[in-house]
N, C-alpha and C positions, 0 to 999 in steps of 0.2 A: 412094511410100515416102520419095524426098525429102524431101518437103511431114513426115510426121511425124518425118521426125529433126531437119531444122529447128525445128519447132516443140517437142518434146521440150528441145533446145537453146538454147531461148528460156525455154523455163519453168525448165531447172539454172538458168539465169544470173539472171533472177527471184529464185528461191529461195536463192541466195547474196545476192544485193542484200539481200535482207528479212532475213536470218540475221544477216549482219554488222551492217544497222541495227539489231536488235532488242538486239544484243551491245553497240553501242554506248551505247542506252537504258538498259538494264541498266546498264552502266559507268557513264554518267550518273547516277543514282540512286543507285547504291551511292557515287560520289563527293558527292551531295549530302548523304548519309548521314554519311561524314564530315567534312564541312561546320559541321552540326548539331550535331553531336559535339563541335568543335572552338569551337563558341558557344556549350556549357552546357546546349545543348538533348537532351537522351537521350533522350525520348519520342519527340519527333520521330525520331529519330535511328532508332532502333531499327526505327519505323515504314518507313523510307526502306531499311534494311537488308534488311527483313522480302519487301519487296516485290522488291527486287535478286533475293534468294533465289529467289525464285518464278520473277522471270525469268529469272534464268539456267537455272534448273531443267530449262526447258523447252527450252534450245539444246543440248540432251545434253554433247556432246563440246567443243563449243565455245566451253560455258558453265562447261565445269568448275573452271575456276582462280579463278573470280568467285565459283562456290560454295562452294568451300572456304574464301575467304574472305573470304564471308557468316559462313561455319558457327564460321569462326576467332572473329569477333567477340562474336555474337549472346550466348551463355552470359556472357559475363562483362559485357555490357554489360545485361542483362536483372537481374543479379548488383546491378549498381551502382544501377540506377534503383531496385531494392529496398530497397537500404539508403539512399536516397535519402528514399523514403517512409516509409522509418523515423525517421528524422530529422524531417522534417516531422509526425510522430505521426500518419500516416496508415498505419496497423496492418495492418487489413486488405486493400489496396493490394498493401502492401511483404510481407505473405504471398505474395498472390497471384504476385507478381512472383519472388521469391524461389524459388516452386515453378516457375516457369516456366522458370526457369535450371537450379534442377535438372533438370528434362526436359529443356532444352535438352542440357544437357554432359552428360546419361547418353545423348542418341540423336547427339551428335557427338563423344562419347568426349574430354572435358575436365574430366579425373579431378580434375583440383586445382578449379573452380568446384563441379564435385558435390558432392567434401569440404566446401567454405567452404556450400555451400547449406544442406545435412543439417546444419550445426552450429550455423549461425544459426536454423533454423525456430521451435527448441523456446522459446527465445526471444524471440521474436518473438511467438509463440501467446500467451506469458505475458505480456508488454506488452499486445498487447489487448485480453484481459480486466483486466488491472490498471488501464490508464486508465478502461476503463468503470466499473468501480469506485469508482472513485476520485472520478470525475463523480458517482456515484450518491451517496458518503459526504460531496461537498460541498453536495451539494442535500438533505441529512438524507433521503434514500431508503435507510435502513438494512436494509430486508429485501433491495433489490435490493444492495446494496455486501454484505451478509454470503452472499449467493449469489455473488457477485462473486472475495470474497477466498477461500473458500470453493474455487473454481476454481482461483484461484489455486496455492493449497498442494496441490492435485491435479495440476496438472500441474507445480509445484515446489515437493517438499515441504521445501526449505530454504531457504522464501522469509521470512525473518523478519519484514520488515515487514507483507507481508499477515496474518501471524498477529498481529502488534501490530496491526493495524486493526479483528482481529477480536474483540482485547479492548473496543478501543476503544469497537466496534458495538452488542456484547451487552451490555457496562457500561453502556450511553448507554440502552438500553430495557429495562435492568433485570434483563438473562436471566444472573446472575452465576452459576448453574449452567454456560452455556453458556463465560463469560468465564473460568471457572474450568479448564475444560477448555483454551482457548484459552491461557489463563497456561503452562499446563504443556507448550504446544510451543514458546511465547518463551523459557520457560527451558532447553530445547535448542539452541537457537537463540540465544542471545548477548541476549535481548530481555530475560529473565527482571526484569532493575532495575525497565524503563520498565515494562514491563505490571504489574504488581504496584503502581507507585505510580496508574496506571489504575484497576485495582481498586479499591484499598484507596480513593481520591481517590470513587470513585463510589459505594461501600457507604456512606462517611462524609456523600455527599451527603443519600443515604437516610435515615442514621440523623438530620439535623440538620432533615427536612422532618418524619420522624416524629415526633419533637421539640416539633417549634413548633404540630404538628397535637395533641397532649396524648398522644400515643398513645405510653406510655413505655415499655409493657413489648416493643412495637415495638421502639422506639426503640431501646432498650438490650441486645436482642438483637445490632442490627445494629451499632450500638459497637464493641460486644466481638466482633463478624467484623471489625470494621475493623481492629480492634487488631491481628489476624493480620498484616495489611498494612503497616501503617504503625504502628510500635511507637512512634516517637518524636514522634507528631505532638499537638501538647496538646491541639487543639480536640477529639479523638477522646474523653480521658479526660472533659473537660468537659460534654461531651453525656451521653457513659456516668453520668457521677457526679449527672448531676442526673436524669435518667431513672431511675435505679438509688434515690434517695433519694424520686422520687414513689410508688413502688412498693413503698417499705418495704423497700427491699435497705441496710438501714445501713452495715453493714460494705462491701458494697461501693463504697457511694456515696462514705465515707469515703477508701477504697484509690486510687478513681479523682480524687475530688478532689487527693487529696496526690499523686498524680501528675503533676498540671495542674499544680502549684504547683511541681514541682522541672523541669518541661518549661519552663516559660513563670513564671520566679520575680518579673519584673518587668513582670508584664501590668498594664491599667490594673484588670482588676478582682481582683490579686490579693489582697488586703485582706479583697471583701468573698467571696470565696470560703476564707480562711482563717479567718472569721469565723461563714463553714456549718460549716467542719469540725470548729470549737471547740462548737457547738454540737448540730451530729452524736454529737462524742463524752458532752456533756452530758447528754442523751439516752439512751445509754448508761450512762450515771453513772462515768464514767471520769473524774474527776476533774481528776486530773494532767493528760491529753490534753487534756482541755478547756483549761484555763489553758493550758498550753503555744501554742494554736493561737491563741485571743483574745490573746495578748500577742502574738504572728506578725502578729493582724491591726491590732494597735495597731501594733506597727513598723511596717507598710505602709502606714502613715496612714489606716485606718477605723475614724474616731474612735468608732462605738457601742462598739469591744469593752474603751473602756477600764472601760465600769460593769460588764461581767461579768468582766476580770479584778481591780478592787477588790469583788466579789462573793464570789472563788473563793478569793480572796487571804488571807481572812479567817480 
């Protein structure tokens, strides 16, 4: 009987020995953890915390004050390395991380990191998708950047820029149906200027390719949508007016030329575009107009009009 209550009394004293070392170990770690911490190092750090945890976990009673504060740290330091990799534009990371603090501080009851967690996430989400986007819209991958932004204004639908990207997108491949639709949440959205001189900048592309390709009744359709756009821009009328005069629209060709002329009165070629208009009207047998527009293109110095206003003159 001796024999085992000595040995009984061997093995308490053991099991205190190894208790207290393992407490120290613990302590140890969790002090290298602040260490870490205190070098800029937070992975590590976190890492070194993580494990403290675990070890004091296991000393029940004797571990408790190490885990409390493990548990004190852990949420808000899981909190910072998030916005950490936000920073760094490592998106999905600083999610990740982000959620992890929220589970932290909801199973250790640190209501103020829960709050800050839950209010960064949506945020966050939206940064991810938008750089990928954004990659996608620098590399001309327009169908992945318009699914992109597209995301975007789904998960924040008052993201104005994404919706100005998505003028940008649909303008760039032509889908002005799409851009159209896209205009009219910029103009909710504070965008309404930029995207519309987008539009109107890209239909007028169209209409100046239609143009040079002979295709004028093309052409001059898409003028006169440009027009919607950008009311004050000459080259708009210029295309329309000459599209508009292959096509036997005189009057209109006329309308849009003298448009050109009060937009852009000192262009290099307004002379000899005062000098269609004098002849437009001639055309017409409008007499008066014609002379009036041929001496326009005499002032401008293009010397043909001065034989048809000594012509009209007469």
């Amino acid at each position: 009987m001796k024999k085992i209550i000595i040995a009984l009394a061997a093995a308490l004293m053991t099991a205190g020995f190894v208790s207290a070392q393992d407490l120290a170990t613990a302590t140890e770690t969790f002090n290298a953890g602040a260490e870490q911490l205190n070098m800029g190092d937070k992975v590590a750090a976190m890492a070194s915390f993580q494990e403290a945890l675990s070890m004091a976990q296991s000393l029940g009673d004797e571990g408790a004050e190490l885990v409390a504060n493990c548990k004190k740290v852990l949420p808000g330091l899981a909190l910072s390395i998030g916005k950490q990799f936000n920073n760094e534009k490592k998106f999905a990371e600083a999610i990740e991380k982000v959620q992890q603090a929220a589970a932290l501080a909801a199973e250790y009851g640190d209501e103020e990191v829960a709050a800050e967690a839950e209010s960064l996430l949506p945020g966050l989400q939206v940064s991810e998708v938008l750089f990928a986007a954004e990659n996608s819209f620098k590399t001309k991958d327009m169908p992945a950047a318009i699914a992109g932004y597209t995301k975007v204004l789904e998960l924040d639908p008052n993201h104005a820029n994404a919706a100005l990207r998505l003028v940008q997108c649909y303008s760039g491949t032509g889908d002005f149906d799409k851009a159209k639709e896209a205009l009219e949440i910029c103009k909710n959205l504070g965008k309404g200027n930029d995207a519309t001189k987008v539009l109107g900048n890209a239909i007028l592309g169209k209409a100046n390719s239609l143009n040079k390709a002979k295709k004028f009744a093309e052409a001059y359709a898409a003028a006169q949508s440009a027009i919607e756009y950008l009311p004050d821009n000459a080259n708009i009328y210029l295309i329309s007016g000459n599209a508009a005069s292959k096509i036997n629209k005189i009057g209109d060709a006329i309308k849009n030329f003298e448009k050109y002329l009060d937009l852009a009165p000192t262009a290099g070629n307004a002379g000899a575009i005062a000098y269609t208009v004098g002849a437009l009207y001639h055309q017409q047998g409008n007499k008066d107009k014609a002379l009036a527009a041929f001496k326009k293109a005499q002032g401008l110095g293009f010397a043909q009009a001065a034989e048809m206003v000594n012509a009209l003159s007469k």
